[in-house]
LOKOLGU-750655 format. One record per residue: x, y, z of N, C-alpha, C, O in turn. Coordinates in pm, whole numbers, padded with zeros to 5 digits, always signed. Each point is the difference from the previous one (the first is absolute). Layout:
LOKOLGU-750655
XYZXYZXYZXYZ ...
end
This chain:
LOKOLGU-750655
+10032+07569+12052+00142+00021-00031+00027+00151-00012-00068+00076-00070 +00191-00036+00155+00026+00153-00060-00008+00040-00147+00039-00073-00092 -00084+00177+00079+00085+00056-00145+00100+00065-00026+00031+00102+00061 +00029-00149-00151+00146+00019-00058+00011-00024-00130-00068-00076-00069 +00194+00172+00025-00002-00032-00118+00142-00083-00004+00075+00019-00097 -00036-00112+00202+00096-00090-00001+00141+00014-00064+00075-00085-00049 -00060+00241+00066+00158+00028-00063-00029+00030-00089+00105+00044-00046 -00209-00026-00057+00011+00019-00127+00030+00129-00028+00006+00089+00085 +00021-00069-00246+00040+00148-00050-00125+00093-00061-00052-00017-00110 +00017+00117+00205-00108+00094-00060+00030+00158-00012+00053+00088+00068 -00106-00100-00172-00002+00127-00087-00036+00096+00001-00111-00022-00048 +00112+00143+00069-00067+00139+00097+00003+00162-00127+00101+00070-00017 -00188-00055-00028+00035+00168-00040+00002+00068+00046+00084+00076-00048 -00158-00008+00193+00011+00069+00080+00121+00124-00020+00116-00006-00040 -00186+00100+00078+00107+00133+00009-00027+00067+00137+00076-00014+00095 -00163+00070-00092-00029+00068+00137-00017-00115+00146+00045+00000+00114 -00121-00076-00183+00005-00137+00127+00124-00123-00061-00020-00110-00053 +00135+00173+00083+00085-00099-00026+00015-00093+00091-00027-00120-00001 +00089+00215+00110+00032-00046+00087-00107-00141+00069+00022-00120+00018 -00128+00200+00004-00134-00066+00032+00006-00132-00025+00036-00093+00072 -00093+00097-00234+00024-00110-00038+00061-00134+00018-00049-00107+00036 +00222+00158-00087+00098-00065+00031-00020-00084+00165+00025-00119+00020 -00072+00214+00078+00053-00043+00107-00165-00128+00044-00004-00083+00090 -00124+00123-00210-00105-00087+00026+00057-00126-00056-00010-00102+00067 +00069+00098-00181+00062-00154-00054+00083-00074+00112-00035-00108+00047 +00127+00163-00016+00124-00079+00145-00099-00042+00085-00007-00118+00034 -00067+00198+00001-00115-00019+00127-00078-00155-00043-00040-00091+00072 +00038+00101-00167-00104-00158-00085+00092-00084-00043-00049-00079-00080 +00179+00061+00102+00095-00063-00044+00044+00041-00155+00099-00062-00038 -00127+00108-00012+00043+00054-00115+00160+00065+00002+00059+00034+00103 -00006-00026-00235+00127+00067+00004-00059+00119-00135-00037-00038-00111 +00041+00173+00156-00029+00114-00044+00102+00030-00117+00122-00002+00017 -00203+00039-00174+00120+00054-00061-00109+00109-00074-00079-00014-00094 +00116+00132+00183-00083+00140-00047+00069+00069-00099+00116+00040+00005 -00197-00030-00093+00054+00091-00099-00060+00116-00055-00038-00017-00117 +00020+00114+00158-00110+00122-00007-00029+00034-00136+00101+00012-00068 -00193+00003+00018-00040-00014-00156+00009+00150-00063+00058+00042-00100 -00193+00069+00265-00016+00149-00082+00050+00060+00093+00067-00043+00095 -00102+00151-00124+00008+00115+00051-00105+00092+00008-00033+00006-00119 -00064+00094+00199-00072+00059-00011+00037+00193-00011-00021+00068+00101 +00070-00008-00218+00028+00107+00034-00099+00115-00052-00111-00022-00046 +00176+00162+00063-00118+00069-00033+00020+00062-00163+00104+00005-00065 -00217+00031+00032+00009+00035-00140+00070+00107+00012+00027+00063+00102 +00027-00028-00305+00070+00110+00003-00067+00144+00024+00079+00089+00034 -00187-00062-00044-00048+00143+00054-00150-00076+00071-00057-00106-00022 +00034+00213+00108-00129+00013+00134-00099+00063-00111-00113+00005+00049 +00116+00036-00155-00099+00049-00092-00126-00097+00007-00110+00055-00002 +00114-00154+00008-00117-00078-00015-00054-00014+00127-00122+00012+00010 +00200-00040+00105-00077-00041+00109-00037+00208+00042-00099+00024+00069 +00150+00045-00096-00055+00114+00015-00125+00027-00012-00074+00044+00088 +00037-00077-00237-00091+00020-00090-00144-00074+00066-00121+00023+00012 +00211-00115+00018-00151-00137+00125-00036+00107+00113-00106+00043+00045 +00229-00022-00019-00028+00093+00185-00105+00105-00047-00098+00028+00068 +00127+00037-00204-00075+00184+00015-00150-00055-00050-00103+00064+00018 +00109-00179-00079-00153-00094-00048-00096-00029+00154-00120+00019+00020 +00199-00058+00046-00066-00078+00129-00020+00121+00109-00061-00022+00105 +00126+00177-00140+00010+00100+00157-00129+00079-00094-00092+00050+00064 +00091-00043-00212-00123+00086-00060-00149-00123+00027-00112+00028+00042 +00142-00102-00065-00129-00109+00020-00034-00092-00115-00078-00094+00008 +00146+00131-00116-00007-00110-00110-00030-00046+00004-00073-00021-00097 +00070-00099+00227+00014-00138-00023-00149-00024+00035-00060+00107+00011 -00009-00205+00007-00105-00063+00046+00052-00139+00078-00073-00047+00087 +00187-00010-00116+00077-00087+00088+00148+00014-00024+00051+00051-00100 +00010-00101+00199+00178-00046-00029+00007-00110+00020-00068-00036+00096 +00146-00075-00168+00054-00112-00018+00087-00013+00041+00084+00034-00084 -00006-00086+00231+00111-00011+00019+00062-00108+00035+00006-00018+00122 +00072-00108-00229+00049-00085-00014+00152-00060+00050+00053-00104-00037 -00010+00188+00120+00129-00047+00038+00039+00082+00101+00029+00114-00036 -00016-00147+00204+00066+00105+00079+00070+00086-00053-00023+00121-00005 +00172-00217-00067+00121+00098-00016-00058+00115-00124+00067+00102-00021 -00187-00126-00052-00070+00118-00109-00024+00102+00057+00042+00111-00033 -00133-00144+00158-00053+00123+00115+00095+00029+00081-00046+00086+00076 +00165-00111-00045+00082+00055+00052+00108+00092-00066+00070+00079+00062 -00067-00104-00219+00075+00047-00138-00082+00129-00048+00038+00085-00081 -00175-00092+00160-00059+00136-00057+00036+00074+00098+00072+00097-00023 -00126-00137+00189+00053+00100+00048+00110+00097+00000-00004+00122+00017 +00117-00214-00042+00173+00053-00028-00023+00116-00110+00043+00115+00002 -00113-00172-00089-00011+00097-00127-00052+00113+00042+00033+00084-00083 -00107-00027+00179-00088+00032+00058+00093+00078+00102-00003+00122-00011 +00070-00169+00092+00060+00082+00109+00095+00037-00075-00017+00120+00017 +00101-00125-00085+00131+00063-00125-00084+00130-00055+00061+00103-00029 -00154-00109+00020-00102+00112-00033-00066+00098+00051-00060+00097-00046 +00091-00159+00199-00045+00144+00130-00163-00057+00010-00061+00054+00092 +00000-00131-00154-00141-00034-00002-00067-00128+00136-00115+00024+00035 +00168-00118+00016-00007-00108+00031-00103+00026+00094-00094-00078-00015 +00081+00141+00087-00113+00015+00108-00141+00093-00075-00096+00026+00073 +00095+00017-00217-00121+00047-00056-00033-00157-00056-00115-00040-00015 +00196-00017-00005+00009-00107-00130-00102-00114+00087-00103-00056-00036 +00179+00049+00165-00056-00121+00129-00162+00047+00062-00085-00081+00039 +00069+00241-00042-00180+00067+00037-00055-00046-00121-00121-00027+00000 +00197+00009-00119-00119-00011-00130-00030-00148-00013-00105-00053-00037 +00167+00022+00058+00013-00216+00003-00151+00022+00145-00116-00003-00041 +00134+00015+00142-00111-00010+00068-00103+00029-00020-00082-00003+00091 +00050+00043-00219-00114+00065-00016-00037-00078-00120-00099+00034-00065 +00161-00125+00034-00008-00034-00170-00032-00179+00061+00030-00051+00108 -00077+00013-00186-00051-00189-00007+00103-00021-00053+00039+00038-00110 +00018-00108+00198+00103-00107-00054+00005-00167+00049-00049-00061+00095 +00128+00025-00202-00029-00152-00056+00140-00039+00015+00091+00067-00047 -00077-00148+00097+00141-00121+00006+00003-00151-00012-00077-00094+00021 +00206+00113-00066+00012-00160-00047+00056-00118+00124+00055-00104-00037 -00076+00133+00177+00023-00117+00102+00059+00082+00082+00007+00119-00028 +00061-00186+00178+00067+00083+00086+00121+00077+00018+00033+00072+00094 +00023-00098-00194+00172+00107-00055-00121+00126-00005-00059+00016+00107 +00022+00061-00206-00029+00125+00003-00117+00061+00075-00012+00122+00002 -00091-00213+00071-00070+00002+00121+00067+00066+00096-00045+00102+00053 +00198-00177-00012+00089+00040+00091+00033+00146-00008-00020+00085+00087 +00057-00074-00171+00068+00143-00054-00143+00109+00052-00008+00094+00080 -00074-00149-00153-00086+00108-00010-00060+00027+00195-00035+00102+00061 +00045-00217-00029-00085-00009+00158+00128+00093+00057-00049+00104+00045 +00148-00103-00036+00081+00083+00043+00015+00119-00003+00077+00063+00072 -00171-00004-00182+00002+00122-00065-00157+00074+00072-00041+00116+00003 -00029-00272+00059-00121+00035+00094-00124+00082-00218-00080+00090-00026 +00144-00192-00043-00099+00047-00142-00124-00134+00011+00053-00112+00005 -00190+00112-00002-00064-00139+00023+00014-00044-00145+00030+00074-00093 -00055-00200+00087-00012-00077-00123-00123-00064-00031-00053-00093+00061 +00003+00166-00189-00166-00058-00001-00008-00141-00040-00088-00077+00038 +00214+00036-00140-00042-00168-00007+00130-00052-00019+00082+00062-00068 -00045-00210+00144+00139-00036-00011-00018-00162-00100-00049-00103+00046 +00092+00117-00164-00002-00151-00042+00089-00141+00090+00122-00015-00010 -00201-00064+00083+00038-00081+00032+00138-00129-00019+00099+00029-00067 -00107-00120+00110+00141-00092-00056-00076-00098-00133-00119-00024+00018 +00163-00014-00104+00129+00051-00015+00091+00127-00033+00120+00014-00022 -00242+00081+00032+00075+00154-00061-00022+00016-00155+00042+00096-00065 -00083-00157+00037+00020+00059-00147-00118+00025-00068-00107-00036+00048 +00116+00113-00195-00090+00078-00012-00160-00031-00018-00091+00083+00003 +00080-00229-00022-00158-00027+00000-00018-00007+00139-00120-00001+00031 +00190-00005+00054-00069+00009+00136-00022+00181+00032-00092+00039+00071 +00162+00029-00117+00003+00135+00015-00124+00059-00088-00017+00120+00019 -00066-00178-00106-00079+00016-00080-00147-00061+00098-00094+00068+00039 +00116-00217-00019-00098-00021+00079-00012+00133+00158-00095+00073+00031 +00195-00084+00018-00045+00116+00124-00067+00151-00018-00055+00077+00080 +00092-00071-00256-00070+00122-00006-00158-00036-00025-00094+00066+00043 +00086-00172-00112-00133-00047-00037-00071-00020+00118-00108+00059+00002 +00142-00137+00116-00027-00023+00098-00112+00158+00075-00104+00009+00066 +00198+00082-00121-00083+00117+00104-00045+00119-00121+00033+00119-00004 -00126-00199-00097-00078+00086-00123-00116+00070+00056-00055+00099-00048 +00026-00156+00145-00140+00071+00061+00058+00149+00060-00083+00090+00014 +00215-00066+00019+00080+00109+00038+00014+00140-00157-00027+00117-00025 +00090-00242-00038+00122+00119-00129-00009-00138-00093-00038-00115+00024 +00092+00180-00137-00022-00139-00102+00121+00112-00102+00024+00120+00013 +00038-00237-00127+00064+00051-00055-00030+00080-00152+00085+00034-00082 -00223-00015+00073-00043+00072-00108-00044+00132+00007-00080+00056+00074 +00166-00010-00191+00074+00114-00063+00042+00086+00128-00047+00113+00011 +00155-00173+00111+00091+00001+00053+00132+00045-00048+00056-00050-00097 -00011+00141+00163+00151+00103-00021+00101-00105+00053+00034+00032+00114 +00032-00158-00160+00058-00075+00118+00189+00041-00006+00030+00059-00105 +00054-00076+00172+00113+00007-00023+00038-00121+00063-00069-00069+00075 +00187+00051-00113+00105-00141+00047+00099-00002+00001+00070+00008-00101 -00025-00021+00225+00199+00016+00000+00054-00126+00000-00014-00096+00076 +00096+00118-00202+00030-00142-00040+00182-00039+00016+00073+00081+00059 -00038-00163-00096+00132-00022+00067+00109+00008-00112+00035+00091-00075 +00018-00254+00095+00122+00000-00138-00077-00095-00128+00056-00036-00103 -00178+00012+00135-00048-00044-00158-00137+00042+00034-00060+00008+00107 +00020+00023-00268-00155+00024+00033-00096-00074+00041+00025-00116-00035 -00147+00123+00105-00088-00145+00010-00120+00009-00070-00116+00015+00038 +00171-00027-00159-00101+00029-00121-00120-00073+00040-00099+00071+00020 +00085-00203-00002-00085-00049+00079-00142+00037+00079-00114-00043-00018 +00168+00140+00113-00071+00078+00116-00042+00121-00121-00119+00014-00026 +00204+00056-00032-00033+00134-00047-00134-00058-00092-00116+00031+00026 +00160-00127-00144-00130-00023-00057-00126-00083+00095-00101-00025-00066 +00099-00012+00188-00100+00008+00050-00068+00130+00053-00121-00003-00025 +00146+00074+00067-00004+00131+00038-00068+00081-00079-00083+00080+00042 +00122-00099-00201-00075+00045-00134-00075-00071-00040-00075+00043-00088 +00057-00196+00141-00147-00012-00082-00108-00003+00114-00111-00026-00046 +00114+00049+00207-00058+00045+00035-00068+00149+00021-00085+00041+00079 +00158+00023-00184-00042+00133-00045+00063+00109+00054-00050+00108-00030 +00191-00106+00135+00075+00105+00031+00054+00031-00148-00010-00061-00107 +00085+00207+00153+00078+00033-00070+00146+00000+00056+00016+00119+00026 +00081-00173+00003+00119-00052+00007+00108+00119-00002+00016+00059-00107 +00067-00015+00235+00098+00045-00062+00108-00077+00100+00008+00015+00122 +00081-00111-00215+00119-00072+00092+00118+00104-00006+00031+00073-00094 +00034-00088+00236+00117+00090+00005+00110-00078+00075-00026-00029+00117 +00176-00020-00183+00058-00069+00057+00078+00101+00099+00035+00114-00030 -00010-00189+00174+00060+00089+00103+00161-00021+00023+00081+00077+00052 -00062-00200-00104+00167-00065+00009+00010-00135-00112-00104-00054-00040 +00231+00010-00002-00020-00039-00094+00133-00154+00071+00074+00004+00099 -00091-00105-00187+00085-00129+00044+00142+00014-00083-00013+00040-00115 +00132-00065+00155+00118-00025-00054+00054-00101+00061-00031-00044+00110 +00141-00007-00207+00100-00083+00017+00058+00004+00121-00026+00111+00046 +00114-00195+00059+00042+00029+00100+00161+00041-00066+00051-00042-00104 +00000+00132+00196+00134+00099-00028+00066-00123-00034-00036-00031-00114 +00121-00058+00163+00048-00087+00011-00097-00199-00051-00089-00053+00066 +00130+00017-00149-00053-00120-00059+00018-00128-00009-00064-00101-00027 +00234+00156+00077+00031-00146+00017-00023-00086+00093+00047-00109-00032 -00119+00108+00176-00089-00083+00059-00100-00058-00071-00047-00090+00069 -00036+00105-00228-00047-00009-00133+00061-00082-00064-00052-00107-00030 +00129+00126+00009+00109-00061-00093+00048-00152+00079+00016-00105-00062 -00001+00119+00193+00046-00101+00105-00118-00120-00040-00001-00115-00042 -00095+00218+00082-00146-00124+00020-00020-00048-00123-00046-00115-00002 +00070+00177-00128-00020-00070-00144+00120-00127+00006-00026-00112-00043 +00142+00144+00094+00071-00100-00081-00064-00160+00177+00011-00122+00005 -00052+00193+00063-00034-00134+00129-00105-00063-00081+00008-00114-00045 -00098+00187+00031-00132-00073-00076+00080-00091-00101+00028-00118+00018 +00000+00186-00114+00053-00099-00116+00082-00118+00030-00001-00100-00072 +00075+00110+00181+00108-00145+00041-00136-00044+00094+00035-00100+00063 -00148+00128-00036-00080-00084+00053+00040+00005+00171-00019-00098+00072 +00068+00208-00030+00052+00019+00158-00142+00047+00078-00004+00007+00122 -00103+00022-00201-00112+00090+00080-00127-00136-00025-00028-00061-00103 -00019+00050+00217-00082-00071+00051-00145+00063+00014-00084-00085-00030 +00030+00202+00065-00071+00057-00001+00013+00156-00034+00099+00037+00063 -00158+00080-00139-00025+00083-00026-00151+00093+00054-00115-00021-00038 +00152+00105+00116-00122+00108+00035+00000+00148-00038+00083+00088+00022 -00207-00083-00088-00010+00105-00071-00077+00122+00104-00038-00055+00103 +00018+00147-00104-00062+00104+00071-00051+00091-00088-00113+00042+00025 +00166-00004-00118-00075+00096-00115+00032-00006-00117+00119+00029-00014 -00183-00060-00100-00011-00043-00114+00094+00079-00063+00026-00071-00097 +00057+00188+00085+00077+00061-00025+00139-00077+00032+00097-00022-00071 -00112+00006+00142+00136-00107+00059+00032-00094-00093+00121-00016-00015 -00230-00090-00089+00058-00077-00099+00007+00022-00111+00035-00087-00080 -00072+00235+00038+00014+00086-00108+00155+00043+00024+00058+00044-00099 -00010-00050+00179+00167+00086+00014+00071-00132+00032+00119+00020-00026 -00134-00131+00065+00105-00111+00032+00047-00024-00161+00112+00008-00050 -00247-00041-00011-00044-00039-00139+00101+00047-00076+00086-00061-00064 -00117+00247+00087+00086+00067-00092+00144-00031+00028+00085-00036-00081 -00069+00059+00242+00184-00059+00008+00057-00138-00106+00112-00019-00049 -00202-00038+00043+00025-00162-00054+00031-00006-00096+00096-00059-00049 -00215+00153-00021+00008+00025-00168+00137+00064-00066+00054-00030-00107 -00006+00151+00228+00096+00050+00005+00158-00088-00026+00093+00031-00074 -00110-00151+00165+00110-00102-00008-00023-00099-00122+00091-00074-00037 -00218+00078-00022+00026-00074-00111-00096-00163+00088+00001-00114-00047 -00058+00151+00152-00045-00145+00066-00078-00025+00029-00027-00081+00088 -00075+00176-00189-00184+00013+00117-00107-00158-00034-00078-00066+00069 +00135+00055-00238-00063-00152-00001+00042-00115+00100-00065-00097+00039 +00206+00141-00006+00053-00120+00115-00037+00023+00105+00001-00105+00066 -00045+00211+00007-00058+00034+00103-00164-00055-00003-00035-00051+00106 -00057+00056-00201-00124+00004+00006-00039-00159+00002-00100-00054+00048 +00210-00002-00114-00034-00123+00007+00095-00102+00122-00005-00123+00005 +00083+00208+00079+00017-00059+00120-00096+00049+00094+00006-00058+00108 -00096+00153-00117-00099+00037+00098-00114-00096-00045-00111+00026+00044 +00120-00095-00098-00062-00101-00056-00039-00100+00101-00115-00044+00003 +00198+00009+00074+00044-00084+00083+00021+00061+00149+00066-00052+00089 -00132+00168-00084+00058+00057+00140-00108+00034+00037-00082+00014-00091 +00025+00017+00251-00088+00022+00016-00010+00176+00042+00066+00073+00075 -00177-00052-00161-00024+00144-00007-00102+00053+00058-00109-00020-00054 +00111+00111+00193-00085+00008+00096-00015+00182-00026+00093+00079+00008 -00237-00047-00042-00057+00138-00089-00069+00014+00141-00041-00097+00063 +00030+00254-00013-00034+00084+00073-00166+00038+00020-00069+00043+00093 +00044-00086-00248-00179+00023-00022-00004+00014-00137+00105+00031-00058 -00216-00050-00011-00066+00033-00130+00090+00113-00094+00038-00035-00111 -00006+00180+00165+00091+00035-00102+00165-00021-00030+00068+00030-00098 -00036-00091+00218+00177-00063-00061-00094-00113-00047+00037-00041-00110 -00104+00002+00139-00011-00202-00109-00003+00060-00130+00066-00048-00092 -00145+00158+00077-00073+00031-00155+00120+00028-00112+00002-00030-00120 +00113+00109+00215+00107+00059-00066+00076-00120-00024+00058-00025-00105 -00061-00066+00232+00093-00126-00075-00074-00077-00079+00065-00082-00066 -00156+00081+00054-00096-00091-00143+00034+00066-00092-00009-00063-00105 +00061+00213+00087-00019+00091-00135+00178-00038-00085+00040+00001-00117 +00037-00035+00275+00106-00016-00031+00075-00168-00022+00113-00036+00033 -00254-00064-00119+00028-00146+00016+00002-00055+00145-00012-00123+00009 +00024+00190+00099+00011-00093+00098-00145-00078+00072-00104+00053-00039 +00089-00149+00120-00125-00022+00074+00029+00020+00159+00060-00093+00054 -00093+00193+00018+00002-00057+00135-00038-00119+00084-00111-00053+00008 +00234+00017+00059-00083-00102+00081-00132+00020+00097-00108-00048-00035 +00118+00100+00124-00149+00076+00095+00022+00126+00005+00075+00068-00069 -00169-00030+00184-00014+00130+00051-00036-00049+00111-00063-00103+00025 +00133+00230+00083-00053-00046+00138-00119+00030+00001-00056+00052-00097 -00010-00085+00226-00149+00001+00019-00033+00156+00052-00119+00030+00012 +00228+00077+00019+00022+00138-00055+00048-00008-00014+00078-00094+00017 -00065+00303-00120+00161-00010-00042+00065+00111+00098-00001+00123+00000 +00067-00237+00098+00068+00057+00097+00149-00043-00007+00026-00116+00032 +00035+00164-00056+00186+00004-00011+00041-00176+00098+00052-00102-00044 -00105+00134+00181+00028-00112+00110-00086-00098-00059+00070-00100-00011 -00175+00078-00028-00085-00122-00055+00063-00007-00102+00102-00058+00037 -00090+00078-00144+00083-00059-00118+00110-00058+00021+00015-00084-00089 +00093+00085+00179+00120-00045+00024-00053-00091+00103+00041-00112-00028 -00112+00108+00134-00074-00161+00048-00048-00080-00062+00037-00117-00006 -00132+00169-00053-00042-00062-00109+00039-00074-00115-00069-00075-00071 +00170+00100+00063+00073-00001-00117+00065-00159+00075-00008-00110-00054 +00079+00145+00210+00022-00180-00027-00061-00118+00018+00061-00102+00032 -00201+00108-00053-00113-00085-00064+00030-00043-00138-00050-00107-00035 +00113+00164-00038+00015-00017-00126+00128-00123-00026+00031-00034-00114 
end
């Protein structure tokens, strides 16, 4: 039998892949109701990602951690605003670096910087831990100079692995998560959920149900919301949106078999 999600109503946070999205639900029979959750902008001063750049062009480091394309692309900026970007891009080639899957792989392969170890799918940080473990007969993380460019929340997580394998840790956030300008596409999707209009919900980054949440709470409706998602099926991206919606009462229904944007929304009408 094809898959479809037979007309039903699904639920989208998406900001940058709105469109995308939206247009993967119609494609599966779905009827799309996107409502963009963040925003990714840049912090208020380049002081910090500076401070990473003049760490990584002197040699500080013994590795770089780089967890998010749009992070490694947020330093560079910081970086070319500074007249530096092409000392900043010779010193990265010369330095071991570590990533968290193919977003900042990309970035970096473009930049022609190699990457000594890439944590696998699902991406997240015990797999980024195993790949370093993986190549100990190389470099190992004791009493290691490590740095980590981190995003809009910390991944305390990763950092205290990092320290009890005996680095010394310095995290540096490169861009930070906000509210989207506009909310009431937020506000829309709280009051659909609550009359029970949304049929399925897909999450993409755990940040996303930290800000619906807050819209809800905002209207006075997040218990009515949490307990109509009760009843809805909730399709998580991988291990860290599930974790954030466990932190936030919810249970996901699956995870695709990756976490790939197009498999979760196929996937999803299995559910």
């Amino acid at each position: 039998m094809e898959q479809s999600f037979n007309n039903r109503s699904v639920l989208a946070f998406e900001s940058r892949r709105a469109k995308e999205i939206g247009a993967l639900i119609e494609t599966f029979g779905g009827r799309p109701v996107v409502a963009p959750a963040m925003r990714e902008v840049p912090r208020e001063s380049d002081d910090d990602a500076l401070a990473l750049a003049d760490g990584i062009e002197r040699g500080d480091f013994n590795a770089v951690v780089f967890l998010t394309g749009v992070g490694v692309r947020a330093l560079l900026d910081a970086a070319d605003r500074a007249g530096r970007r092409t000392r900043l891009v010779d010193a990265l080639r010369l330095t071991r670096v570590i990533v968290r899957g193919p977003k900042p792989a990309a970035v970096l392969r473009e930049l022609n910087v190699p990457v000594w170890a890439n944590a696998p799918e699902p991406n997240t940080w015990r797999e980024l831990m195993d790949a370093i473990e993986a190549r100990a007969d190389e470099w190992t993380l004791s009493d290691a100079n490590v740095a980590v460019q981190e995003y809009g929340v910390s991944n305390t997580e990763l950092l205290d692995a990092l320290r009890t394998a005996g680095a010394r840790v310095t995290a540096v956030p490169t861009y930070q998560w906000a509210m989207p300008e506009d909310v009431e596409p937020l506000r829309s999707a709280v009051t659909a959920v609550v009359a029970g209009q949304v049929d399925v919900v897909l999450v993409t980054s755990g940040i996303q149900i930290v800000h619906f949440l807050k819209v809800a709470r905002s209207m006075g409706k997040e218990a009515d919301v949490k307990a109509a998602l009760a009843h809805v099926v909730i399709g998580s991206i991988g291990p860290s949106a599930s974790a954030e919606l466990r932190r936030n009462g919810l249970e996901p229904t699956f995870e695709p078999t990756h976490p790939k944007m197009g498999l979760l929304v196929r996937e999803a009408t299995a559910e």
